[in-house]
N, C-alpha and C positions, 0 to 999 in steps of 0.2 A: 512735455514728454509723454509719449501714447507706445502702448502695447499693442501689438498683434501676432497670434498664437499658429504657428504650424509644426504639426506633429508633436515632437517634444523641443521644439525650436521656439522662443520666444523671440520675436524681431523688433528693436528698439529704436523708435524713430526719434533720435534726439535732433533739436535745432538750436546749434549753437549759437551762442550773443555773436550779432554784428556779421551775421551770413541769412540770406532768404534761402536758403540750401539747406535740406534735413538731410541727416545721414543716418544712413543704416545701419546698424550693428549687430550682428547677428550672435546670441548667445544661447548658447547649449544649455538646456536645463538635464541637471543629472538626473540620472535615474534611481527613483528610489530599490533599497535593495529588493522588494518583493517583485518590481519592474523585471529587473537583473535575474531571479531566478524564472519567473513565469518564460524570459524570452524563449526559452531552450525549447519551446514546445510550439513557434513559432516560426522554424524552419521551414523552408520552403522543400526540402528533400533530404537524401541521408549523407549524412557531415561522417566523412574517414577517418581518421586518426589511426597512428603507427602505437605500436602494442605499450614504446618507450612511453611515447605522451601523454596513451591514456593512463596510464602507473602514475606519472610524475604532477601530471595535472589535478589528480583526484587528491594526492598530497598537498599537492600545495594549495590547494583549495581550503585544505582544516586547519582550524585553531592552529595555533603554535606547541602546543601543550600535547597535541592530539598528534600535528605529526611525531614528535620526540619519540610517543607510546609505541607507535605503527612502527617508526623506524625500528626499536627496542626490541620488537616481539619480532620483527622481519629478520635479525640479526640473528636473534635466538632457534627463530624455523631454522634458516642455514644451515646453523650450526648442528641440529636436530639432523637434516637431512643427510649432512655428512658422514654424521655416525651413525646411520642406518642404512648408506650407502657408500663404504667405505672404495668400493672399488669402482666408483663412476666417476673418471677424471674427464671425458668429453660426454655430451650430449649422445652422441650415439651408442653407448654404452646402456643406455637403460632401455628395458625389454618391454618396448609400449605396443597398445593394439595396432594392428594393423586392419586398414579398410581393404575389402576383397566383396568378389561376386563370387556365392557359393551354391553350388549345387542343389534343389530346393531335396533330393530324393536322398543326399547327403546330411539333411542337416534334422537332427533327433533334438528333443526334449529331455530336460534330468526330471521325472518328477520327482527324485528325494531333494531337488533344492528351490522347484518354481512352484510358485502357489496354485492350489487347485485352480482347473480351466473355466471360465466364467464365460457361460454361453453366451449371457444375455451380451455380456460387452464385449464379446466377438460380433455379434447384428448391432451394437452400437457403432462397432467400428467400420464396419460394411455398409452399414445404411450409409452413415456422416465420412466416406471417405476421400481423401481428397490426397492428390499425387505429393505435393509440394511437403505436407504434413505426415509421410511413411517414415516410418524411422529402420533405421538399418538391423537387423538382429544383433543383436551381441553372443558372440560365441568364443570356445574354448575346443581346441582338438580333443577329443576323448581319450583318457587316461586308461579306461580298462576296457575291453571288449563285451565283457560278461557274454551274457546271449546272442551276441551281435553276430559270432561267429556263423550261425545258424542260416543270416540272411543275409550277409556283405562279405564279396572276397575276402580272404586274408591280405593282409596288407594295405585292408582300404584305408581314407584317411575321412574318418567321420567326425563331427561337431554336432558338440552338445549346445542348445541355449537357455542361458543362465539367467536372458532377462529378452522381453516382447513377445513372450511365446504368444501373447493376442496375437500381435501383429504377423508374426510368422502364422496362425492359423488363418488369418484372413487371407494373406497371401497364397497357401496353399487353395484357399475355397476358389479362387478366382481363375488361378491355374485350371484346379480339376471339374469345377460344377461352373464357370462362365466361359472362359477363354478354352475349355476341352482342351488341354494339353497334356504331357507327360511329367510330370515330376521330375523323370530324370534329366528332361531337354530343359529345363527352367531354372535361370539363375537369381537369386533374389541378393539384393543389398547385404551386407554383410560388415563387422567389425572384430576381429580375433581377435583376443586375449591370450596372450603367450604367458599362463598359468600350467603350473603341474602340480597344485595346491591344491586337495578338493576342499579345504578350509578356508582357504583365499576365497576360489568359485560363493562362496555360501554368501562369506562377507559381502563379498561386491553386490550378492542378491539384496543384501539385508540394507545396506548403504546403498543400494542405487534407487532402492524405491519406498525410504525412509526419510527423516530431518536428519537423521545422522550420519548421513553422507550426502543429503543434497541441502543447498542453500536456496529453500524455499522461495517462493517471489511474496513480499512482504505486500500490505494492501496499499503502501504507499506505491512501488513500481508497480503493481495492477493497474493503479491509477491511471501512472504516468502512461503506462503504455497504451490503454485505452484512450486517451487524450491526441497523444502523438498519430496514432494509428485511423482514427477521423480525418485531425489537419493533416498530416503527411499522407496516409494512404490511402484516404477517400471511403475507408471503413464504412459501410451502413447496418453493422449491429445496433441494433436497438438500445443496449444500456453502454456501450459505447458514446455513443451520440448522446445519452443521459448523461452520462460523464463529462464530454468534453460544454457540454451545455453548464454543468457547474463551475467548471472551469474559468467560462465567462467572467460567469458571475465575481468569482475570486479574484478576478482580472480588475473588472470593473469597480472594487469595491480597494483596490491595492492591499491582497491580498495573497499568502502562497503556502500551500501544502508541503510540510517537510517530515520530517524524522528524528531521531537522534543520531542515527549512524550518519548522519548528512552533518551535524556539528553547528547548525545555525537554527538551533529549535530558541534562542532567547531576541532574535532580530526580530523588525518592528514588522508585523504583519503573519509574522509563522505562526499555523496552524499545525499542530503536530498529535493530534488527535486524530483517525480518521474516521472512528466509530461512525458518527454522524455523518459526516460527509459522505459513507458510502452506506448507509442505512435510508436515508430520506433523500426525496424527491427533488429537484432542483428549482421548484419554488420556493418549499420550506429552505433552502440552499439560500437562496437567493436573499429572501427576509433576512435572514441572519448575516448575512453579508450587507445590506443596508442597513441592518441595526448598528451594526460596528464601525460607519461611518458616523456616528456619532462622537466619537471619542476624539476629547481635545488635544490629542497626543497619539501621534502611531505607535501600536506596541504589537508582543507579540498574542496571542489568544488563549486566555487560561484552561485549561480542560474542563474544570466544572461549566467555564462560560458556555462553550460550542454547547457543551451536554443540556447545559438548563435552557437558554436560549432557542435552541432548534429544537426541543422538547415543546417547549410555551407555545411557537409557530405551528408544529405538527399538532398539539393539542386544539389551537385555533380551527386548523383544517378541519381536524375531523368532526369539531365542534361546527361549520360550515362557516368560520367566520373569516374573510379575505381581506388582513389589513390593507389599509391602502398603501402606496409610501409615504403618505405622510403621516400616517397613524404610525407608521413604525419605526421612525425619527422619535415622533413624540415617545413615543415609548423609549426608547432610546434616552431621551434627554432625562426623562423622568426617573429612570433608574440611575442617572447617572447625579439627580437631586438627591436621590435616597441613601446612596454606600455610594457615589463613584463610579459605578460596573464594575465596583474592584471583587471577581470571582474566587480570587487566589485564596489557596486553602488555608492562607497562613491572615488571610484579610479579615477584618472588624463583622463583614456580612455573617461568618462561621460562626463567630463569635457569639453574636445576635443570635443564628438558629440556633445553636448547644443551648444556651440558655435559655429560650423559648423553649426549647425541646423536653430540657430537664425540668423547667414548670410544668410544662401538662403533662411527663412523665409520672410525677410526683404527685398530683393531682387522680390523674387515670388510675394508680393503682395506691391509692391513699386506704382503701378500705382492706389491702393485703397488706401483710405485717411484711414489713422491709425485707428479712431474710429469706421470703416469700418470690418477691417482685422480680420479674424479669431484669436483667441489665437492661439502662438504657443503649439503645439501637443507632443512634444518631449517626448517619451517614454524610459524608460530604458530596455528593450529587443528586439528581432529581429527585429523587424519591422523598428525602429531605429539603432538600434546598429548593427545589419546584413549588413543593407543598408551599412553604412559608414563602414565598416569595406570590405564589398562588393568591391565598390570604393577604399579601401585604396588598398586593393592584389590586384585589378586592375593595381595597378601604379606602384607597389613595390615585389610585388611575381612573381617570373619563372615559379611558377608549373601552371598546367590548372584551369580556371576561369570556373566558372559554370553561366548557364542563370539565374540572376538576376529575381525573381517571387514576390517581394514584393509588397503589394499594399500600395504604396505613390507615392505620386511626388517628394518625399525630393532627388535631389543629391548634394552632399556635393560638393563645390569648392576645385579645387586642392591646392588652397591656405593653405585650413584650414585641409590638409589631413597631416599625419606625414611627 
């Protein structure tokens, strides 16, 4: 019986007793789950889905336990919403923006609700301007006239905006000092708020360009979308392309960047740290990603790990030293001689440093009277765990040692080292 491997297809040439005929059999190798999440980034172009699917599919995607939660609290919104809108029985009952093209010589500023005018990033937005990327003003018809009377019919119908008065300034500059035209023959993009609240107006300002009205892009969808935006849209940003280049690497090494709110941060291959991954280079990327091919078992990536690990790597760099890949296996194997690689805060490695840590604590300030002595400091990440781990390949690895950059005093006694 003989194997031969296409794509993720193994093809089994068995030859059965009492036939000169091999037969083929063609068997599916599953995918593992890091396989499964990297594919999505893999697409050839943009994948549609109806508003129903994508709800239902992101549910049924999570734990069991996790949708029940979702469901719970989705019941509870409802119910919230009812009674803060007791008189919306259809959809067209609620009083949403509407998009329009308004007048450019109609359309005013509140400064008691938008933040002072920031020159510099009016010529940020003019220099880097690009059509695709204008956002629409958001606006509110004006509640009082005040002095308006002075310089607009009566009866005219003017708007205030509440939020891009950049972008409306720039628009105006292009109008009046590039395109020479009149203000009042100029229609600009537009979004009204059917507001007669000038407490509303404030909020929306304060929630629209705050956390606490927008749902920020986390560094995980940073990620993703720099990834995607390479392989799908031929992107050539520079840390883009940095990006989807680690991504490789994660690929290569069966590996995949997730989160908590994604629900599968404990499967075999999740990394759910990003610090590292978007702090260092995607060589340092990449070592660490060959290091963790060492492990006799797929798991998923502990945070001290990522942290100490691509710490050790970037420490090497700067140090000018460029494991090979087989120096970084070995290394790999060797730590996994010494604890395991078991990084987990709750692991015997911790263990070890506290107690090394509290010896030379105990030593270092032996000549101050106890009630004197600082608390010990013992940290569970590099700063700590680097160090002594630093000191342990000191004593115990062949391969090349990197200059030592930590700011402590802490070094662990050779006693208390494996």
């Amino acid at each position: 019986m003989s194997y031969t491997t296409s794509g993720n297809t193994i093809i089994k040439n068995i030859k059965p007793m009492g036939t000169k005929k091999a037969i083929k059999k063609i068997v599916k190798i599953a995918q593992t789950y890091a396989q499964q999440q990297n594919a999505k980034y893999n697409s050839e172009g943009s994948i549609y889905v109806g508003l129903d699917k994508r709800f239902n599919d992101t549910i049924s995607n999570l734990p069991r336990l996790k949708q029940q939660g979702i469901r719970s609290q989705l019941i509870a919104a409802c119910k919230e919403f009812s009674k803060k809108y007791p008189n919306v029985k259809k959809f067209s009952d609620l009083a949403l923006c509407e998009a329009s093209l308004t007048p450019m010589a109609d359309t005013l500023i509140d400064i008691t609700i938008q933040r002072l005018l920031d020159l510099s990033w009016v010529v940020e937005i003019l220099k880097n301007f690009r059509e695709v990327q204008a956002d629409a003003i958001k606006l509110y018809e004006v509640i009082e006239g005040g002095d308006l009377t002075e310089h607009y019919p009566v009866g005219a119908k003017l708007y205030g905006s509440w939020d891009a008065q950049h972008t409306a300034i720039v628009y105006w500059i292009i109008a009046t000092m590039i395109t020479m035209e009149d203000p009042r023959t100029v229609m600009i993009p537009s979004v009204i708020y059917k507001v007669k609240n000038r407490a509303d107006i404030r909020e929306n300002f304060v929630k629209g360009n705050s956390k606490e009205g927008k749902h920020l892009l986390d560094s995980i969808d940073l990620f993703m979308q720099m990834v995607m935006g390479v392989r799908l849209d031929g992107s050539n940003n520079p840390k883009w392309i940095e990006a989807e280049r680690k991504q490789r690497h994660l690929e290569d090494a069966d590996l995949f960047v997730t989160a908590d709110k994604f629900g599968n941060t404990h499967m075999p291959g999740a990394i759910s740290r990003m610090t590292e991954i978007d702090k260092y280079t995607s060589d340092v990327i990449r070592k660490f990603c060959l290091y963790t091919t060492t492990f006799p078992v797929a798991r998923p990536i502990d945070s001290q790990e990522i942290e100490i690990m691509c710490g050790w790597f970037d420490l090497a760099k700067n140090s000018g030293i460029d494991y090979t890949d087989a120096e970084v296996i070995d290394l790999g194997n060797h730590i996994h001689e010494l604890f395991d690689a078991d990084f987990h805060e709750s692991s015997a490695f911790w263990i070890k440093v506290r107690q090394a840590y509290n010896n030379w604590h105990n030593e270092y300030y032996k000549k101050i009277p106890k009630k004197d002595r600082p608390n010990s400091r013992m940290t569970k990440n590099w700063n700590s765990g680097g160090t002594f781990l630093w000191h342990q390949l000191s004593q115990t690895w062949t391969g090349a040692i990197p200059a030592l950059s930590n700011s402590t005093p802490f070094i662990p006694n050779k006693k208390d080292l494996y």
